[in-house]
C-alpha positions in Angstrom: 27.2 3.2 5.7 23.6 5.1 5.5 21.2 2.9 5.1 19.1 2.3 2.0 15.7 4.0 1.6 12.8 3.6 -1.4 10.7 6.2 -1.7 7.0 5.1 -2.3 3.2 6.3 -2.8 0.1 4.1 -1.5 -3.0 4.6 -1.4 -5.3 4.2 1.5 -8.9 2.5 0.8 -11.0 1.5 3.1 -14.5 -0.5 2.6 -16.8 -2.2 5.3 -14.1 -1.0 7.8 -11.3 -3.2 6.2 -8.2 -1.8 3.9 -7.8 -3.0 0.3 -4.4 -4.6 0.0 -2.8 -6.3 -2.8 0.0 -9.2 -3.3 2.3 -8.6 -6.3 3.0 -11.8 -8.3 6.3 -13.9 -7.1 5.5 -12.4 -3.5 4.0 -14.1 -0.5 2.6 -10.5 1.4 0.0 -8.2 1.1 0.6 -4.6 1.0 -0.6 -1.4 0.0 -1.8 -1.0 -3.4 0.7 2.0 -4.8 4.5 1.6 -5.8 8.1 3.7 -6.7 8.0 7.3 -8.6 9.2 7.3 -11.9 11.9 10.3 -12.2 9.3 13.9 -12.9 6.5 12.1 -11.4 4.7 14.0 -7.9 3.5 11.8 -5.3 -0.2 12.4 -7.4 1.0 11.3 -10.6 2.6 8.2 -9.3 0.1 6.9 -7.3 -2.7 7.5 -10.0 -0.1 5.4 -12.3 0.1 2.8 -10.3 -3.4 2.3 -9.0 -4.1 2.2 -12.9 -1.6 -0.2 -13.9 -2.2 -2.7 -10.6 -6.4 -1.9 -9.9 -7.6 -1.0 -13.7 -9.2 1.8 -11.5 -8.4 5.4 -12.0 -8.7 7.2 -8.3 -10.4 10.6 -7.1 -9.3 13.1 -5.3 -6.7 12.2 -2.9 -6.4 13.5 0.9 -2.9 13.1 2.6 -2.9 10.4 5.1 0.4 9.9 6.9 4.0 8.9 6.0 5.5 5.7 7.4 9.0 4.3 7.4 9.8 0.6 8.4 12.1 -2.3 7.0 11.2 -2.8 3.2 9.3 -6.0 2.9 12.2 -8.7 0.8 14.6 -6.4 0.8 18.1 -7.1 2.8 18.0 -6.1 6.4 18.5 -2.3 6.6 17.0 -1.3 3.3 14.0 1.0 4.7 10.8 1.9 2.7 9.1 5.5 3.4 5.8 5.5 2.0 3.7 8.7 1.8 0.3 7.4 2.2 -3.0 8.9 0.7 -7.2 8.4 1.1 -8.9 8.1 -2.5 -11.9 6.6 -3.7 -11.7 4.1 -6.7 -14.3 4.6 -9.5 -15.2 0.9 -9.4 -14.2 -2.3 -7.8 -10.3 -3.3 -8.0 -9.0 -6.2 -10.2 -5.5 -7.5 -10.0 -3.7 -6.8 -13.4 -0.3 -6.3 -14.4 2.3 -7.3 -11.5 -0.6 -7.9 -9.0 -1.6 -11.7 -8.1 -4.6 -10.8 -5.7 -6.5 -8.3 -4.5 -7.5 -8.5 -0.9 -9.6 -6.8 2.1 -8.1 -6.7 5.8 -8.8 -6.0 9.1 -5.7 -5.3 11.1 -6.2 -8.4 12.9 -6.7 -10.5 9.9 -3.7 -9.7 8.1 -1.6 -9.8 11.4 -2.7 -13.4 11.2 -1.1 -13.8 7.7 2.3 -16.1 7.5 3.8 -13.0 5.6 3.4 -9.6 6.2 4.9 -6.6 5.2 6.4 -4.9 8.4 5.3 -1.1 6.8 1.4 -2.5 5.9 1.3 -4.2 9.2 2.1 -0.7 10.8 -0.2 1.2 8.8 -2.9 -1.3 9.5 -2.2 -1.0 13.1 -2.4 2.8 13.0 -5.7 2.3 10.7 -7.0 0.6 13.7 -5.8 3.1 16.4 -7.9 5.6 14.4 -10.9 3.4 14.7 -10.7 3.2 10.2 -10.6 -0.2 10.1 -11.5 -2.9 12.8 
């Protein structure tokens, strides 16, 4: 049996050399601020959506980051996420509405520290890092 794999969008921002993550309500991780695409919706669309509906922010232009593919964070062992990642900048500071709990700036090694992480943030924070973006 293949395994399981959800197609996301999230965006990439980075301030003071540290990534903005979020934590959804009902979950104990950080991760990306972005989410699913709703059927007719580009990568674009769906990550301007969803920055909107969890920031309040509407985002500029976005530049292509990297795609990523790891174990999806409460999801039963062998469901995978794939996450095309993007840069944008926000037009003003985040808020957590919506589904979102808490907004949240990282270094890698900060949110390594974290009792729950997301295994896919935890790898894009790493390669973040690697690419001297965040500390």
């Amino acid at each position: 049996m293949d395994d399981k794999v959800i197609n996301t969008v999230a965006l990439i921002h980075v301030q003071d050399r540290k990534a903005l993550l979020v934590r959804p309500r009902q979950k104990l991780a950080f991760y990306l601020p972005g989410g699913k695409l709703d059927q007719g919706e580009n990568d674009e669309a769906a990550l301007r959506r969803e920055i909107r509906e969890e920031l309040g922010c509407s985002v500029g232009s976005l530049h292509g980051y990297d795609t990523f593919e790891d174990q999806a964070y409460g999801e039963p062992e062998g469901t995978r996420v794939w996450i095309a990642c993007y840069f944008g900048e926000l037009d003003r500071q985040p808020a957590p509405m919506g589904e979102i709990a808490e907004v949240a700036w990282f270094s890698h090694e900060e949110y390594a520290a974290m009792p729950n992480t997301a295994p896919a943030a935890l790898r894009i924070l790493l390669d973040l890092r690697g690419r001297a973006l965040i500390t």
